[in-house]
C-alpha positions as CSV (number, residue, x, y, z in Angstrom):
1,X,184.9,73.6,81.1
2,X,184.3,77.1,80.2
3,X,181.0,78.6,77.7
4,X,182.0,79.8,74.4
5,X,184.2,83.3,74.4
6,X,185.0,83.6,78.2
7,X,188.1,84.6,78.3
8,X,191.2,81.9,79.0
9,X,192.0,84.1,82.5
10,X,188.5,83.7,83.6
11,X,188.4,79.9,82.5
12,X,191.8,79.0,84.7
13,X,190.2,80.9,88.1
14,X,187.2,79.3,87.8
15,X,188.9,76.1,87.6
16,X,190.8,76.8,90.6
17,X,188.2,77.7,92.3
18,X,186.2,74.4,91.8
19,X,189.2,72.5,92.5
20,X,189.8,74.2,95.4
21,X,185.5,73.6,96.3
22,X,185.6,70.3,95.6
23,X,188.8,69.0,97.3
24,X,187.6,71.1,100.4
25,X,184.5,68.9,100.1
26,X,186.0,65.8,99.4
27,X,188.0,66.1,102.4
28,X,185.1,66.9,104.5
29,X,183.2,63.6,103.2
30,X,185.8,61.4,105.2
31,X,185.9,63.8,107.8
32,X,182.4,64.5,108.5
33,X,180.4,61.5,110.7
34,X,177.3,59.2,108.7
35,X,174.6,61.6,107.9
36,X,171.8,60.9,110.1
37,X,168.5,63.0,111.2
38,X,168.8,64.7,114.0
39,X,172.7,66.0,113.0
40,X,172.4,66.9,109.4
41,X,172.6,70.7,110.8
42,X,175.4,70.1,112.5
43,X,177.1,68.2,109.8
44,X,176.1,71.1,107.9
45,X,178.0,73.7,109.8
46,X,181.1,71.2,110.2
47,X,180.9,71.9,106.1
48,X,180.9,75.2,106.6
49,X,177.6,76.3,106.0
50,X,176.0,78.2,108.6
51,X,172.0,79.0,109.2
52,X,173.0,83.3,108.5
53,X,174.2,82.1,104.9
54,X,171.4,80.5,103.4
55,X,168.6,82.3,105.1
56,X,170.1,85.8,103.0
57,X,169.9,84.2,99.9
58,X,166.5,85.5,98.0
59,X,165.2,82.9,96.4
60,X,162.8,84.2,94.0
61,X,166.3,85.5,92.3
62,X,169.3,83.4,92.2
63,X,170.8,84.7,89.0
64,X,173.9,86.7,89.0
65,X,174.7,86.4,92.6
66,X,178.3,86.6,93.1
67,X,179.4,82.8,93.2
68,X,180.4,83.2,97.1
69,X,177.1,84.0,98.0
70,X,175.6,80.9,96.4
71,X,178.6,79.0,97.8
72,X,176.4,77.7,100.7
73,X,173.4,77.0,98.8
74,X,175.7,74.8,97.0
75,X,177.4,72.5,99.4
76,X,174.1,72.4,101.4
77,X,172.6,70.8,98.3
78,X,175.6,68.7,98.0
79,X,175.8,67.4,101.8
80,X,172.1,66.4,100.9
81,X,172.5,64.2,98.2
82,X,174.6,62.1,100.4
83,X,171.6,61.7,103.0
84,X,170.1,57.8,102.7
85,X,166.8,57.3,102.1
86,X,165.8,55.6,105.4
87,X,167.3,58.9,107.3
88,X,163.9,60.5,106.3
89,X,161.8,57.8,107.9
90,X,161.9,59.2,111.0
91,X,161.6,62.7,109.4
92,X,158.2,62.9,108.4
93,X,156.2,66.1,109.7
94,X,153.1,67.6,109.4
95,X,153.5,71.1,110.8
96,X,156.6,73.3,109.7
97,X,156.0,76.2,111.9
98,X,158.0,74.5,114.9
99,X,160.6,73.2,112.5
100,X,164.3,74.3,112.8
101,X,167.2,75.3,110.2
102,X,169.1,72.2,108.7
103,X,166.2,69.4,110.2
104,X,165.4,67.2,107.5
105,X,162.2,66.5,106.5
106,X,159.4,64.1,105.0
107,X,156.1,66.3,103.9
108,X,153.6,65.1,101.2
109,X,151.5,67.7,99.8
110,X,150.1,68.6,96.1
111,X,152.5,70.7,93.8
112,X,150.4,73.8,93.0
113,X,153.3,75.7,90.6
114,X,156.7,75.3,88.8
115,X,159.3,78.4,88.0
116,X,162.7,77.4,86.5
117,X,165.1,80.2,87.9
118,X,167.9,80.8,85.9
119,X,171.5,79.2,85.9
120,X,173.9,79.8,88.2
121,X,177.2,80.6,87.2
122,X,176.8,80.7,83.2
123,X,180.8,81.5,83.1
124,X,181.8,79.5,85.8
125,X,180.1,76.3,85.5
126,X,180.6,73.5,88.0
127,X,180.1,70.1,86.6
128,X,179.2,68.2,89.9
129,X,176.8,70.3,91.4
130,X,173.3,71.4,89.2
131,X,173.5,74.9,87.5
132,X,169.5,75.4,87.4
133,X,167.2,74.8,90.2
134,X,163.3,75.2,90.3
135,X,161.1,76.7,92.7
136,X,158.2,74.9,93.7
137,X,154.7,75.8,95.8
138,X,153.4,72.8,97.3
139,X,150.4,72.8,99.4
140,X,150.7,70.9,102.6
141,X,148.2,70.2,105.6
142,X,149.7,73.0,107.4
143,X,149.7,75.6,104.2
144,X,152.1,76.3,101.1
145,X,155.3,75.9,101.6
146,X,158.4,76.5,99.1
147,X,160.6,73.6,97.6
148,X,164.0,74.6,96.0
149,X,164.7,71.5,94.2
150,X,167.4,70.8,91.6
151,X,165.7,68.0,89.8
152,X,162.2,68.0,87.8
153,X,160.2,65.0,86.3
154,X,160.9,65.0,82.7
155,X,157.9,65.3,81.5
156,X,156.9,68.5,83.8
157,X,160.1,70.6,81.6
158,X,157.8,71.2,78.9
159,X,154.3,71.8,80.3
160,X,152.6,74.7,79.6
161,X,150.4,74.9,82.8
162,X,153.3,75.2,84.9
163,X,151.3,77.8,87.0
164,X,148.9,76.1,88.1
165,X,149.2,72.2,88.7
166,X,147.7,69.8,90.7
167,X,150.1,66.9,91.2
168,X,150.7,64.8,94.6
169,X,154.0,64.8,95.3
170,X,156.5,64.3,98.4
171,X,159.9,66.4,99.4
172,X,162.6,64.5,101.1
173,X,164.8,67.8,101.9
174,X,166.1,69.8,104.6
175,X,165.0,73.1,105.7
176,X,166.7,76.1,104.5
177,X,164.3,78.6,105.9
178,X,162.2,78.0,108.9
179,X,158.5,79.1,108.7
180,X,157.8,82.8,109.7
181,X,154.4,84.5,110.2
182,X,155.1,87.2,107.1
183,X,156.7,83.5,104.8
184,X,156.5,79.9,104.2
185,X,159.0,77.6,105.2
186,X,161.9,76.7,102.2
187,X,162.6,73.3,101.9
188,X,165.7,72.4,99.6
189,X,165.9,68.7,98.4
190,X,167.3,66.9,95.2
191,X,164.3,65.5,93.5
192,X,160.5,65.8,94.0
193,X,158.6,62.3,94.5
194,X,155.8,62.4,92.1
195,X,152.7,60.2,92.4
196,X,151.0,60.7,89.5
197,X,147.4,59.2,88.4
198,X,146.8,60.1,84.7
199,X,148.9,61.6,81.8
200,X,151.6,58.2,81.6
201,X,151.8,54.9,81.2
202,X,149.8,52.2,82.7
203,X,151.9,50.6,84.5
204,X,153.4,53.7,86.0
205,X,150.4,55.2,87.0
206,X,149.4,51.7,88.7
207,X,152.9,51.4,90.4
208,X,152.7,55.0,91.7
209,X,149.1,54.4,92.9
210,X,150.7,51.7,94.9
211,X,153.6,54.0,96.4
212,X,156.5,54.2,93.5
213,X,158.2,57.3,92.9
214,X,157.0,57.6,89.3
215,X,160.1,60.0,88.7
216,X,162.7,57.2,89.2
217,X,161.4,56.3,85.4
218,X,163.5,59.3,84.7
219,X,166.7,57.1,85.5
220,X,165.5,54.3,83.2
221,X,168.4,54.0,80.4
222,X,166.8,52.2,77.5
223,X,169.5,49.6,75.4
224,X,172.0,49.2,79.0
225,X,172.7,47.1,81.3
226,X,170.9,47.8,84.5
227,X,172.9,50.3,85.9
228,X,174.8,50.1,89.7
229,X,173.7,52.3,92.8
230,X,177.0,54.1,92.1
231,X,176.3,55.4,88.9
232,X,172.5,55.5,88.8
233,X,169.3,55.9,90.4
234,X,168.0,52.9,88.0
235,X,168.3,50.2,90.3
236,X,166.0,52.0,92.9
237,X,163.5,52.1,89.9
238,X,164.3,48.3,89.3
239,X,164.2,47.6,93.1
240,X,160.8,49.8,94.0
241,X,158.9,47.9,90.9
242,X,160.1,44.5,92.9
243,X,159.0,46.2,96.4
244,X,154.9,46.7,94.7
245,X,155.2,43.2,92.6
246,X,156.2,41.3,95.8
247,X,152.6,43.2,97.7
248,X,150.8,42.0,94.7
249,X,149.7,38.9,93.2
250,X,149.8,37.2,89.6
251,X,146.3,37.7,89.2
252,X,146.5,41.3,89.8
253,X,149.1,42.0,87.4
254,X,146.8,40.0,84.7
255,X,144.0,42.1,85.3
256,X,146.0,45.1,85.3
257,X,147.4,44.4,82.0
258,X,144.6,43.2,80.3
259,X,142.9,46.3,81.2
260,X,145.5,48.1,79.7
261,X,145.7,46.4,76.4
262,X,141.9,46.8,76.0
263,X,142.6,50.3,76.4
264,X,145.3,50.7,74.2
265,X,143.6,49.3,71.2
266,X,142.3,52.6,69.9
267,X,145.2,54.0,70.2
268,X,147.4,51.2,68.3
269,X,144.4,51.8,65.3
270,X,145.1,55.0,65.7
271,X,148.9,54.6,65.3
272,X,148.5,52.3,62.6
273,X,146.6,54.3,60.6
274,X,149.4,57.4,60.5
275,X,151.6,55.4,59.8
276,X,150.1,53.8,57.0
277,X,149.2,57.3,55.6
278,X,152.7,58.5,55.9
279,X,154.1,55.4,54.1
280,X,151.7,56.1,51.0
281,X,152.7,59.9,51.0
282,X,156.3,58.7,51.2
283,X,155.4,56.2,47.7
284,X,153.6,58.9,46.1
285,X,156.1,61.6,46.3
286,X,158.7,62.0,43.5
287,X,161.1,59.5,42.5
288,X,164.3,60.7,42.1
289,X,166.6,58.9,39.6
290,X,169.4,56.6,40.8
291,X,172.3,58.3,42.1
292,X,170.4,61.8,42.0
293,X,170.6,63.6,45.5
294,X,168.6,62.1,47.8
295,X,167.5,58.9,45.8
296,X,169.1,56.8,48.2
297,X,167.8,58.1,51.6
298,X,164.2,57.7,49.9
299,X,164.4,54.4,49.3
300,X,165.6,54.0,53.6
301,X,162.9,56.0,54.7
302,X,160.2,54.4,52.6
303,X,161.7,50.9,53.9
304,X,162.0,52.2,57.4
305,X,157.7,53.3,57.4
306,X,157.1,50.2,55.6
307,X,159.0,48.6,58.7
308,X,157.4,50.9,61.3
309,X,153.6,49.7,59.7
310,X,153.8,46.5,59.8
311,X,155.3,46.6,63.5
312,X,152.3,48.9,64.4
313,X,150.2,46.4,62.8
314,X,151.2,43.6,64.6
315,X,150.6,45.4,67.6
316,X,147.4,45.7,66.8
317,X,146.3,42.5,65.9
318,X,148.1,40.8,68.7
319,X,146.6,43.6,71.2
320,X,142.6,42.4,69.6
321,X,143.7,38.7,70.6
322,X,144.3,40.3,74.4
323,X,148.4,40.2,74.6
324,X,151.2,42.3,73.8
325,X,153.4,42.2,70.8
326,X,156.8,41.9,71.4
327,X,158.0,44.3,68.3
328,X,156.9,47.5,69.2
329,X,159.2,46.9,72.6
330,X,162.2,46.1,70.7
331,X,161.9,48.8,68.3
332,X,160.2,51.9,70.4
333,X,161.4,51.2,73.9
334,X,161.6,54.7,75.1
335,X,157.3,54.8,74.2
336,X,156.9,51.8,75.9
337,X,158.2,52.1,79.1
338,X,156.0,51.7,82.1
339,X,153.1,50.1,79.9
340,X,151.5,46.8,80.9
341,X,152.2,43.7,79.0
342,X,151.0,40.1,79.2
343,X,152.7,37.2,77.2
344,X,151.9,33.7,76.8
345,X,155.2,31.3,75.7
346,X,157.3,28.8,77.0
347,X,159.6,29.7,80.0
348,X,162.7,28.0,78.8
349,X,165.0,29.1,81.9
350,X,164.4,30.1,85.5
351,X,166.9,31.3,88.1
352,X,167.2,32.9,91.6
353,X,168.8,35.9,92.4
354,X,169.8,37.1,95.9
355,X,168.4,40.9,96.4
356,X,171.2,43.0,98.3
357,X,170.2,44.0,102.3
358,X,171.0,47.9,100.8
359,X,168.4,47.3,97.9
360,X,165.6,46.5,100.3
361,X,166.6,48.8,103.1
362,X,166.7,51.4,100.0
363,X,163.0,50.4,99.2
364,X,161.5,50.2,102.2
365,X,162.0,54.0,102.2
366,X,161.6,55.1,98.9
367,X,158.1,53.4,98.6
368,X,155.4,54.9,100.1
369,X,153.4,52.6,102.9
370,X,156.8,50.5,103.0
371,X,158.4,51.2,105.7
372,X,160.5,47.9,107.0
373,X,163.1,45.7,104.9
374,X,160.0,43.0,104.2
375,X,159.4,45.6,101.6
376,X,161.2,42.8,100.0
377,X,162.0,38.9,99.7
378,X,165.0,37.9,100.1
379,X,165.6,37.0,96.3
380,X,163.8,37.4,93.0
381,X,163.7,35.0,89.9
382,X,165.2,35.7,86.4
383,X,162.6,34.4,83.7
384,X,163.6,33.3,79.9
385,X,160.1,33.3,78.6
386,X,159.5,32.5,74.6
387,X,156.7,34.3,73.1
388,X,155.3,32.5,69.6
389,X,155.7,36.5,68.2
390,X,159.5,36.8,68.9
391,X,161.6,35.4,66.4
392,X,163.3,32.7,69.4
393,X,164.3,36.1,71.7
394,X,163.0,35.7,74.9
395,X,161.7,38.3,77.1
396,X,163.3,38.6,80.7
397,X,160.8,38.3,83.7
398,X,162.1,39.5,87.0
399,X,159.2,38.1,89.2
400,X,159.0,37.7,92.8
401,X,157.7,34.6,93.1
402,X,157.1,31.2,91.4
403,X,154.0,28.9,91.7
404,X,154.4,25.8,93.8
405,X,156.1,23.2,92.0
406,X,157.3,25.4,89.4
407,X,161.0,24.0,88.1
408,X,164.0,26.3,88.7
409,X,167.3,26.1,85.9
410,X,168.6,27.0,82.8
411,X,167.0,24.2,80.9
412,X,163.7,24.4,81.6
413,X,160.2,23.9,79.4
414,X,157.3,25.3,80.6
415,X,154.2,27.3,79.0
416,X,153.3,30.3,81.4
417,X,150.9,32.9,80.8
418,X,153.3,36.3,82.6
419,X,151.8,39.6,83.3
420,X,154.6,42.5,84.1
421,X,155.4,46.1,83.7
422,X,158.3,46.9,80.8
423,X,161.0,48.3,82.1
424,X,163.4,48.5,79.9
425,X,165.3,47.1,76.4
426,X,167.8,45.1,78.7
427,X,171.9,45.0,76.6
428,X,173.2,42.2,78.4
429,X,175.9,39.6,77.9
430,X,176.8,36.2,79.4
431,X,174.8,33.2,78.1
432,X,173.2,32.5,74.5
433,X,169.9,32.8,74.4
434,X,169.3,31.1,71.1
435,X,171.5,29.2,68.6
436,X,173.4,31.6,66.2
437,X,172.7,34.8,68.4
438,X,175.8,37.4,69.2
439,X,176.3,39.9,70.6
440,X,174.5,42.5,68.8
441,X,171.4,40.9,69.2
442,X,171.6,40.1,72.9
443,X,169.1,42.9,74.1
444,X,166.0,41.9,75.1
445,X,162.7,43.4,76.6
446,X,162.7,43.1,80.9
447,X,159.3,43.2,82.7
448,X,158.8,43.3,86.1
449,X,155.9,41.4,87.7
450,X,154.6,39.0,90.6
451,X,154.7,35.7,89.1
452,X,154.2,33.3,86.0
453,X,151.0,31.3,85.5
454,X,151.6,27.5,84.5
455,X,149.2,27.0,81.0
456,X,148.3,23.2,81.0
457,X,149.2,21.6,78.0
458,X,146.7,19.1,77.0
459,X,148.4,16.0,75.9
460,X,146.5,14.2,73.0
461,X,146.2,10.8,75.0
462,X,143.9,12.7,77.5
463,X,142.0,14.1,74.9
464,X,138.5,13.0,74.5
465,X,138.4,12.9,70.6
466,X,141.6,11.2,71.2
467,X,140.2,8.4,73.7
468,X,137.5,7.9,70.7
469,X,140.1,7.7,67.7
470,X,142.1,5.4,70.0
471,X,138.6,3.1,70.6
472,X,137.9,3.6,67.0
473,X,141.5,1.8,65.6
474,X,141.1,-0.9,68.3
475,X,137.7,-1.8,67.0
476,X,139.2,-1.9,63.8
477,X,142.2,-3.6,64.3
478,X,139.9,-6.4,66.0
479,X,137.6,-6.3,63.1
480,X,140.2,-6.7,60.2
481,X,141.8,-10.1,63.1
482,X,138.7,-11.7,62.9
483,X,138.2,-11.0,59.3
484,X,141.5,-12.6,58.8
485,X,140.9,-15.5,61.0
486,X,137.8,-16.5,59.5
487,X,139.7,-16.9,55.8
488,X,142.4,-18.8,57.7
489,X,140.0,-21.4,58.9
490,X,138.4,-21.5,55.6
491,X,141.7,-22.3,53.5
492,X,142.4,-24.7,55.9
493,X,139.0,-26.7,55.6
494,X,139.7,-26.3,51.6
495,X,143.0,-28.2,52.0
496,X,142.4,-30.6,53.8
497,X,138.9,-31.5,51.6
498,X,141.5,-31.7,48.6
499,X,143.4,-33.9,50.2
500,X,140.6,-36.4,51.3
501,X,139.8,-36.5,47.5
């Protein structure tokens, strides 16, 4: 696909020369062994790329370089995207001086700056390969070295301190220019690992703490289905989150969340109170007559603040009483994600679900201080849990473990107290979830966490006021027998002294 007003000629070369690319590279992806390690060079120069191509390329200036320059830089980026996470394991160094062209790499350091360079190839784009790459300075133990990386964290894109960060990050990549005493090594990779400890949600902040990639969050698609390794990097989000939850324990994710709620309450005050302001500027504007231009959309947006108020409300008031409020999920996922939440309802359903050997193998490596497949159990279990707040939708707990005793199956009653980190507004079909429901309404709020908590129910025959009331009617019933007795014996004396007579 060509940009607006390049000429058809152009359009039909360019396309033949990305067919051409990519059938070249197709062919050398069934040609070409298992990436591994120690032969990604050499599986780079059985691609075609060789160490004189990329080691020319300047780049502080990749724009308008003639497309067979860039060539290299291009299917070295693309034979790294096909590198497994676990093949950088064994890849983690220290010291880049003694490092060689085409060695992969594992290096954590602290991102110092961010420059976008500009797109490659505005009239000939290629679709499967990125047409804007960044240029990174992160400082390492052994000094600053330069990441070329294809991929930013969303939220980085529009920072204005670009120039001077301080974020920890780590680069999986390969090395397109070894160290020199006059310039830093260049290390090319597809996305930057970010660990970040303030400026997001809770519960990203406390999984990245705990070694999660807090860019994967990126990958989160709100209202899907949890997306396939094939098409997505969401289930390594999905599958990292399950990595931490398994190292952690139900009480933690309690605390955690309740520490976030008490946090949040100024803000959902704060929320609240725009919104409450923006309804009442919305009902004091003009009405327009019916069937004037623009009566009709009033009357939607007023309904929609209204809406948005008393859902911000709720929040509120449900946030004071220490838990979360399953509206503002449901209706503002994409603000949501990666906050804390704790609900209290019955768990009406409770299944296990096998975890794939590639998922924890995947893991293992992605999560920092993970570094074996016991990253990960063997399976998880799917929660149907009822909050009092949700209208009879359940919210979907995938939790690593369940308390001893606990009763598995898809008729199930029990009150839990659940602590986990919302991952996503979950489309799903498959089962009803509640009498009446279809298919527009089977979405439903997924957290990830370590475990339910049972809440004892206390039945009223074990209740001490109940014991009394139960003494109390006894008595009474014994009172009102005696009572009665004592007449009976009396009518019977009367009788029998009118019959004497």
């Amino acid at each position: 696909m060509t940009s607006p007003g390049t000429p058809h000629r152009l359009a039909h070369v360019a396309t033949r020369r990305q067919i051409a690319w990519a059938t070249a590279l197709a062919a050398l992806s069934f040609a070409i062994p298992t990436t591994h390690a120690a032969d990604f060079a050499e599986i780079l120069r059985l691609s075609g790329v060789e160490p004189e191509a990329t080691l020319a390329i300047d780049w502080n200036r990749l724009a308008n370089v003639d497309v067979d320059a860039t060539e290299p830089l291009e299917k070295f980026v693309y034979r790294l995207g096909n590198v497994e996470p676990d093949d950088f394991l064994s890849a983690e160094v220290k010291d880049l001086q003694t490092v060689q062209w085409g060695a992969l790499v594992r290096l954590r350091g602290t991102l110092r700056s961010v420059v976008e360079l500009p797109a490659l190839h505005d009239d000939q784009p290629r679709p499967d390969l990125p047409r804007v790459y960044y240029r990174c300075e992160v400082e390492c133990p052994s000094g600053v070295v330069v990441v070329l990386s294809s991929q930013l964290p969303r939220s980085w894109r529009e920072r204005a301190d670009r120039d001077s960060m301080n974020e920890p990050v780590r680069i999986d990549g390969a090395v397109l220019k070894p160290a020199v005493p006059t310039a830093p090594a260049c290390i090319a990779c597809v996305r930057i690992a970010w660990f970040p400890r303030e400026g997001v949600n809770s519960g990203v902040a406390w999984f990245a703490a705990r070694g999660m990639d807090a860019t994967l969050w990126d990958e989160v698609r709100q209202n899907q289905r949890l997306l396939d390794q094939r098409y997505s990097d969401e289930s390594d989000a999905f599958y990292s989150c399950l990595a931490i939850a398994a190292h952690s324990t139900a009480s933690d994710s309690i605390a955690a969340a309740r520490q976030s709620i008490t946090d949040s309450r100024d803000a959902w005050q704060k929320s609240e109170r725009q919104a409450r302001e923006s309804l009442a500027q919305l009902e004091g504007a003009p009405v327009a007559q019916p069937g004037e231009r623009g009566a009709d959309n009033r009357i939607e947006t007023i309904a929609r603040a209204r809406r948005k108020a008393a859902i911000l409300a709720a929040g509120r008031r449900i946030a004071e009483e220490g838990r979360t409020s399953y509206a503002p999920l449901w209706e503002f996922p994409e603000e949501h994600a990666g906050e804390w939440t704790l609900f209290e309802g019955v768990a009406r359903r409770a299944v296990r679900i096998e975890i794939p050997e590639g998922a924890k193998r995947r893991s293992a490596a992605i999560v920092d201080g993970l570094t074996s497949t016991s990253a990960l159990p063997d399976a998880y279990y799917e929660l149907d849990v009822f909050p009092a707040d949700s209208q009879n939708m359940p919210v979907v707990c995938c939790v690593t473990s369940l308390p001893a005793g606990f009763p598995e199956g898809e008729t199930i009653r029990e009150q839990v107290r659940i602590a986990g980190v919302f991952f996503k507004m979950w489309r799903y079909s498959g089962r009803e979830l509640s009498p009446g429901s279809d298919s527009l309404r089977r979405r439903a709020p997924l957290i990830i966490g370590a475990g339910p908590v049972p809440l004892a129910v206390r039945s009223p025959a074990t209740s001490r006021w109940g014991a009394y009331g139960g003494a109390a009617f006894l008595l009474l019933l014994a009172i009102v027998w005696m009572v009665a007795a004592r007449n009976a014996r009396r009518d019977r004396l009367a009788r029998r002294s009118f019959s004497v007579r």
